[in-house]
C-alpha positions as CSV (number, residue, x, y, z in Angstrom):
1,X,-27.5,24.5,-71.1
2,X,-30.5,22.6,-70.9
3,X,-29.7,19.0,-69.4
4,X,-33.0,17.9,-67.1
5,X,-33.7,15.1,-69.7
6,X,-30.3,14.2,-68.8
7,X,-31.5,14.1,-65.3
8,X,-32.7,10.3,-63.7
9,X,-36.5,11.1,-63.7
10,X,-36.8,10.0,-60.1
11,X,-34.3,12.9,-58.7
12,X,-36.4,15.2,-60.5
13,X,-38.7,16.1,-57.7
14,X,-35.5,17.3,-55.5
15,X,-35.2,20.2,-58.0
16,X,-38.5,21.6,-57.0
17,X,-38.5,21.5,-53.1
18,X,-34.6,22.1,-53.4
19,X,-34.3,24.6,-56.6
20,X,-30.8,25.8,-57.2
21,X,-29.8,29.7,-56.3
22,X,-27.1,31.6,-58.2
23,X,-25.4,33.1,-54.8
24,X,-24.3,36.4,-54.5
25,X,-22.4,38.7,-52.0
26,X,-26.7,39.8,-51.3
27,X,-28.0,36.5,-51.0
28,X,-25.7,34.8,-48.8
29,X,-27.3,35.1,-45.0
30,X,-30.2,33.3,-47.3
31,X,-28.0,31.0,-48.5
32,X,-26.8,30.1,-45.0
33,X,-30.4,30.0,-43.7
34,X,-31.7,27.3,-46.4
35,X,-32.5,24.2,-44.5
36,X,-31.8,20.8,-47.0
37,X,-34.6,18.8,-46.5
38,X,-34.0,15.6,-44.6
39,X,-36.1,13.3,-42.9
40,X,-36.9,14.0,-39.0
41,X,-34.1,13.6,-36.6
42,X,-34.1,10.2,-34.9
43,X,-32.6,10.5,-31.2
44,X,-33.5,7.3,-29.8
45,X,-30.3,5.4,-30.6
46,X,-27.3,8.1,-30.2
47,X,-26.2,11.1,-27.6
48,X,-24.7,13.9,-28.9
49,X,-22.3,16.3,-27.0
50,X,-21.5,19.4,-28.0
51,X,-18.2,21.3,-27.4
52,X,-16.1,24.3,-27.7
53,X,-12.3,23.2,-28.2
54,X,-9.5,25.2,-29.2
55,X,-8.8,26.3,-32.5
56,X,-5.8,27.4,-34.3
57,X,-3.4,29.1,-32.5
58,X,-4.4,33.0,-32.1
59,X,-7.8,32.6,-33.5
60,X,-11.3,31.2,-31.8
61,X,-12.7,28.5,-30.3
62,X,-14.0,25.4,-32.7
63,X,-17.3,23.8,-32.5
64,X,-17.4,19.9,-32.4
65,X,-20.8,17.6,-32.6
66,X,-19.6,14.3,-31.3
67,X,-22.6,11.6,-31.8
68,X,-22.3,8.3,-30.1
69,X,-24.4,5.0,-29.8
70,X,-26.3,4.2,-27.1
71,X,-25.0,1.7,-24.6
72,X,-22.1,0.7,-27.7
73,X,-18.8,-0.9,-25.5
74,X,-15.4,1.0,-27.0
75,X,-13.2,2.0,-28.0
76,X,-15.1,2.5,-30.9
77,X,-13.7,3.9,-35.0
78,X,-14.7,7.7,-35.2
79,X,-15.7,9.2,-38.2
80,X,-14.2,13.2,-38.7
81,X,-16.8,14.5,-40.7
82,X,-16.8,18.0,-42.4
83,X,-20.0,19.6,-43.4
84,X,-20.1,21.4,-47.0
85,X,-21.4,24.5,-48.4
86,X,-19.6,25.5,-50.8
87,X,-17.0,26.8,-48.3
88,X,-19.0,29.8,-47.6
89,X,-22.1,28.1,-46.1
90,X,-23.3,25.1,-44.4
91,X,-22.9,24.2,-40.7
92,X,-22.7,20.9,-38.3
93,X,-26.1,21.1,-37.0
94,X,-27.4,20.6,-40.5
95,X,-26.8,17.2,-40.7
96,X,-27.8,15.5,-37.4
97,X,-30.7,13.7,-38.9
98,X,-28.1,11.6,-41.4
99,X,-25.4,11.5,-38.8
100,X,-27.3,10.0,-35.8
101,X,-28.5,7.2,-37.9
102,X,-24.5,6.9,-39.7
103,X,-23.5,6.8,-36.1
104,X,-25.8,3.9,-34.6
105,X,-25.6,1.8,-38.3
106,X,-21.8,1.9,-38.4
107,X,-21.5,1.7,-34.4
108,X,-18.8,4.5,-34.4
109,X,-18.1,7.6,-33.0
110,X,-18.7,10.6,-35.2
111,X,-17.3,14.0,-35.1
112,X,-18.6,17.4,-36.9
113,X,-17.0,20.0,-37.1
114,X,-17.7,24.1,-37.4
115,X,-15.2,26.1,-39.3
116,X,-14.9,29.6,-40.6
117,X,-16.6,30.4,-43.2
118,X,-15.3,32.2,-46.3
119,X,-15.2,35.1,-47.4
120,X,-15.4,36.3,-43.6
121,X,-12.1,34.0,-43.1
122,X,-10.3,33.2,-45.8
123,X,-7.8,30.3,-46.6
124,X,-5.9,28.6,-44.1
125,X,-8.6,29.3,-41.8
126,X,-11.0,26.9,-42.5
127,X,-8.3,23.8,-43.3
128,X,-6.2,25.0,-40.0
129,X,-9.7,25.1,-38.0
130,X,-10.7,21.2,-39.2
131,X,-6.5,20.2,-38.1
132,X,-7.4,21.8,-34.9
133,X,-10.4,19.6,-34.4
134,X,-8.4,16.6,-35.6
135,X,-5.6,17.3,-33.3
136,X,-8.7,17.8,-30.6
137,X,-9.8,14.3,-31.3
138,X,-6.7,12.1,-31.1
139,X,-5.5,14.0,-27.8
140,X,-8.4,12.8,-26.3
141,X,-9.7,9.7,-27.8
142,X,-9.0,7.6,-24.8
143,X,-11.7,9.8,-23.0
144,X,-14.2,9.6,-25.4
145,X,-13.7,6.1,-26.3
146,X,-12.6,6.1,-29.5
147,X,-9.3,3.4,-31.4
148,X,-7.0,6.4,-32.7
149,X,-5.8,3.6,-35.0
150,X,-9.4,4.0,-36.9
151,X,-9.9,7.6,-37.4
152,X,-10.9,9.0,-40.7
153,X,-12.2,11.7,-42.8
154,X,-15.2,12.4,-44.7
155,X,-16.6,15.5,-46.6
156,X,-19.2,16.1,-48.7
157,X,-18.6,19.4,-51.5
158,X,-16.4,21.9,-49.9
159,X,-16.6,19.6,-46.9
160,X,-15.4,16.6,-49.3
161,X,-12.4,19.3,-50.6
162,X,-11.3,20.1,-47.4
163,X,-11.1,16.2,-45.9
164,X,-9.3,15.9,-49.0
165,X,-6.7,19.1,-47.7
166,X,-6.8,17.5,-44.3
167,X,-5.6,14.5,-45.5
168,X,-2.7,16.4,-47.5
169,X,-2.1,18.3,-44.4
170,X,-2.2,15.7,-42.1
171,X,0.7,13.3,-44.0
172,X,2.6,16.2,-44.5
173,X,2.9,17.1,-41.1
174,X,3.4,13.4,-39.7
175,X,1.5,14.0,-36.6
176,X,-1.9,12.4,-37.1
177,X,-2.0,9.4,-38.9
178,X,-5.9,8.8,-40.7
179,X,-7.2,5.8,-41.6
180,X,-9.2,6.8,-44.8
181,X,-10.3,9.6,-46.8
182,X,-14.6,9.2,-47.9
183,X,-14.8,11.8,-50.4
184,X,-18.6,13.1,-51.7
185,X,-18.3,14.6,-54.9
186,X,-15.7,16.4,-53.5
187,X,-14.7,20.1,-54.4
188,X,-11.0,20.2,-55.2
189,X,-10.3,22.4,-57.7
190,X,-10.2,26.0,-57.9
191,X,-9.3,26.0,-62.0
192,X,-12.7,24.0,-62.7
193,X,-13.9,27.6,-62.7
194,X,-11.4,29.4,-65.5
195,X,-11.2,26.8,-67.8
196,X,-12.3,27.3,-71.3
197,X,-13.7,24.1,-72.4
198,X,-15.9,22.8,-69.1
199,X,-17.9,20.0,-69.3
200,X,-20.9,20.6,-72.0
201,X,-23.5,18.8,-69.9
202,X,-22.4,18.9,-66.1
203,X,-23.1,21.5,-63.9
204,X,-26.7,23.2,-64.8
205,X,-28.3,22.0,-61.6
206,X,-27.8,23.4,-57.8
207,X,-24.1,24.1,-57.8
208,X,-23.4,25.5,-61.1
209,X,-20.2,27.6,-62.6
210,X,-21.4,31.0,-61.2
211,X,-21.2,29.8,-57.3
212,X,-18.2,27.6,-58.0
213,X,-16.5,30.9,-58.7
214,X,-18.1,32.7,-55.8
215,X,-17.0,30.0,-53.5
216,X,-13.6,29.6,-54.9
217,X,-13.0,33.6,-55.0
218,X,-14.2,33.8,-51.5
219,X,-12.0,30.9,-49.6
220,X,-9.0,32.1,-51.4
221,X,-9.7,36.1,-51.3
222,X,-8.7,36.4,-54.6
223,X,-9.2,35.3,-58.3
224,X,-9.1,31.5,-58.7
225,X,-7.2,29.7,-60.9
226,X,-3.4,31.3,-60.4
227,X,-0.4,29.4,-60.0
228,X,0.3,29.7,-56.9
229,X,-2.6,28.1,-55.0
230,X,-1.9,25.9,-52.0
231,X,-3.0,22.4,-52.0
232,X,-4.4,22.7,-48.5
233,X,-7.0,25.0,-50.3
234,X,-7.8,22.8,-53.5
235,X,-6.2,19.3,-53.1
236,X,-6.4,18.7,-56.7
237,X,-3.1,21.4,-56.8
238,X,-0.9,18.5,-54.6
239,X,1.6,17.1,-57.0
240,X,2.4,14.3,-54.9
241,X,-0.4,12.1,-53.8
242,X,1.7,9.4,-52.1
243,X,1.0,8.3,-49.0
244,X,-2.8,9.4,-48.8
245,X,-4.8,6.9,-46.6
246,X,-7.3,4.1,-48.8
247,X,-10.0,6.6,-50.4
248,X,-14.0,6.3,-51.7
249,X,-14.6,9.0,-54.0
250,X,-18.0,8.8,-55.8
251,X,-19.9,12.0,-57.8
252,X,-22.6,12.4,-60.0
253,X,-22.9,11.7,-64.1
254,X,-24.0,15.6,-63.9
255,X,-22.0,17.1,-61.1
256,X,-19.9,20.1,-61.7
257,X,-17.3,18.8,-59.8
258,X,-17.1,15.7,-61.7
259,X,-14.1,15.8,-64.2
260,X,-12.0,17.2,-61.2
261,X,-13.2,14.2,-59.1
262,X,-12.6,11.5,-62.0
263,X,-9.0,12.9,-62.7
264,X,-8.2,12.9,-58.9
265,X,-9.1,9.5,-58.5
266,X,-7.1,8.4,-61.7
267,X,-4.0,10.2,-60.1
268,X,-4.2,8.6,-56.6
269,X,-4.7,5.4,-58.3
270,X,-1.2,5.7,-60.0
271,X,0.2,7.2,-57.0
272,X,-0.6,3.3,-55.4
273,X,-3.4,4.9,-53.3
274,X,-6.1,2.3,-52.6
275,X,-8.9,3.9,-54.2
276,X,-13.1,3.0,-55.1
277,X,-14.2,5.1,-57.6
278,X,-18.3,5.8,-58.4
279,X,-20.4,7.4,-60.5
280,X,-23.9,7.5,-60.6
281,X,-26.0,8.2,-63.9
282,X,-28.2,11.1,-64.0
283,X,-26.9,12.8,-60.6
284,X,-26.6,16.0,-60.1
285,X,-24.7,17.6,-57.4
286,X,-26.4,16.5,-53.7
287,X,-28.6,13.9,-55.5
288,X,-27.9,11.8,-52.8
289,X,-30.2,13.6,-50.4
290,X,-33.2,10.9,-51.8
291,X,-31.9,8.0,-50.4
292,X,-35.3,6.2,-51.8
293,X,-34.6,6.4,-55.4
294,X,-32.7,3.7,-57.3
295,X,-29.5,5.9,-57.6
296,X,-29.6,7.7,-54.6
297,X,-30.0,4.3,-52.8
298,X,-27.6,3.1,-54.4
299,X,-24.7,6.1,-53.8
300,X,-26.2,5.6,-50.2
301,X,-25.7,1.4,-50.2
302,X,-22.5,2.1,-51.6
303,X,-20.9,5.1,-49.6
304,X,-22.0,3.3,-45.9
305,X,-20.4,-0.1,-47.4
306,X,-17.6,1.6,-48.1
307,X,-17.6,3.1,-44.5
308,X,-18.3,0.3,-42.5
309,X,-15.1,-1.3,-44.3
310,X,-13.1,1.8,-43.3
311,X,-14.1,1.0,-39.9
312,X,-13.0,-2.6,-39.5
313,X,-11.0,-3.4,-36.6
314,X,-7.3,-3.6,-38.7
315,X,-5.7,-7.1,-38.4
């Protein structure tokens, strides 16, 4: 495959300083240690807390980043977001420098959480460790300050997969209701992997077919693509998606992920799920990360629009 022409020439230079790495069961402590390279982190308009809450039951502690504005009056909407990584990387403290800013823009509370990674902990752990934090959140929204009435989840790759699971989770068990689902080029489907015929242009560029696999193999301990995968692992698997909250789901013209991501949206559409649906031309996967190019600005414009519309006092 041989798609960089494909490529929006102005993306271009986050190939270089971010150049993508086939992972392996050797590489992955470098994996984890890669830093994504974002502007310097801005703490002049938010706090940040961080806590140890309970997890699951019988397993550990969770860690929470909770980022709120400055002198802001509540209660305030709150933002669950969960980080990606493929499922077997990634971590909260990654993002602060994109959500302090997301935090004072949209005037909300936001939330990050740490789960286990795979394949140290394989699936439910990770979905039961973000329902944990979720549970941790609306039990004590009063004392934070935050309007349980406008919580809701966002996810970027694996993190995007598993806000989509959460959300499954969370109707299914009646106990939290969430106000939206923001889904970045989410990864929801474990037989993008095993089919024969993938997309003949997606996919060459930072997350490609080989770590798919890897990250797939490793949340689920076992060979993707069998018939008997939970939808709390790979949303895409649900057969009913009824009754999910409204949903933004926008991807990249050259993401791996993005036929899954086009043919969930199609599905939550006829399911009557409210649903905004974007694609940008000439993205790959985390092209995004340039926020000054004309498409990453314009997946950035589009995805805090969509947010701060989430976050609207309801009527």
């Amino acid at each position: 495959m041989d798609t960089l022409h494909l490529v929006d020439p102005e993306l271009r230079p986050l190939l270089q300083v971010w150049p993508t790495m086939t992972v392996t069961a050797e590489n992955l402590d470098a994996l984890r240690k890669r830093e994504l390279p974002l502007p310097a982190i801005d703490t002049s308009r938010t706090t940040l807390e961080k806590l140890d809450v309970p997890g699951p039951e019988g397993a550990p502690e969770i860690g929470l980043h909770i980022y709120k504005p400055i002198d802001s009056t509540g209660p305030l909407p709150c933002i669950y977001h969960i980080h990606g990584g493929g499922y077997i990387g990634g971590a909260a403290k990654g993002l602060e420098a994109v959500h302090r800013p997301m935090a004072a823009e949209l005037d909300c509370v936001l939330v990050s959480v740490d789960y286990r990674l795979a394949p140290e902990t394989i699936f439910p752990g990770a979905i039961e460790d973000c329902y944990a934090g979720l549970a941790w959140i609306f039990a004590n929204a009063g004392a934070i300050g935050i309007d349980t009435t406008r919580i809701g989840v966002m996810g970027e790759s694996a993190g995007g997969g598993l806000a989509a699971a959460l959300a499954l989770l969370a109707r299914d068990r009646g106990e939290y209701a969430l106000a939206f689902q923001h889904l970045i080029y989410p990864m929801i489907d474990d037989r993008s992997c095993t089919i024969a015929d993938p997309h003949p242009v997606a996919g060459e560029f930072i997350w490609h077919a080989h770590n798919n696999h890897f990250g797939w193999a490793s949340l689920l301990g076992r060979e993707p693509g069998g018939e008997d995968v939970s939808p709390y692992a790979a949303a895409a698997r649900a057969e009913n998606l009824s009754g999910l909250p409204p949903t933004f789901i926008s991807t990249g013209g050259l993401d791996l992920f993005l036929e899954e991501d086009l043919e969930y949206a199609r599905r939550l559409m006829r399911a009557g799920v409210p649903t905004e649906l974007h694609v940008y031309p000439g993205g790959f996967h985390g092209f995004d990360i340039l926020p000054d190019t004309r498409v990453g600005g314009a997946a950035r414009r589009d995805s805090r629009a969509a947010l701060a519309h989430f976050l609207k006092p309801k009527d």
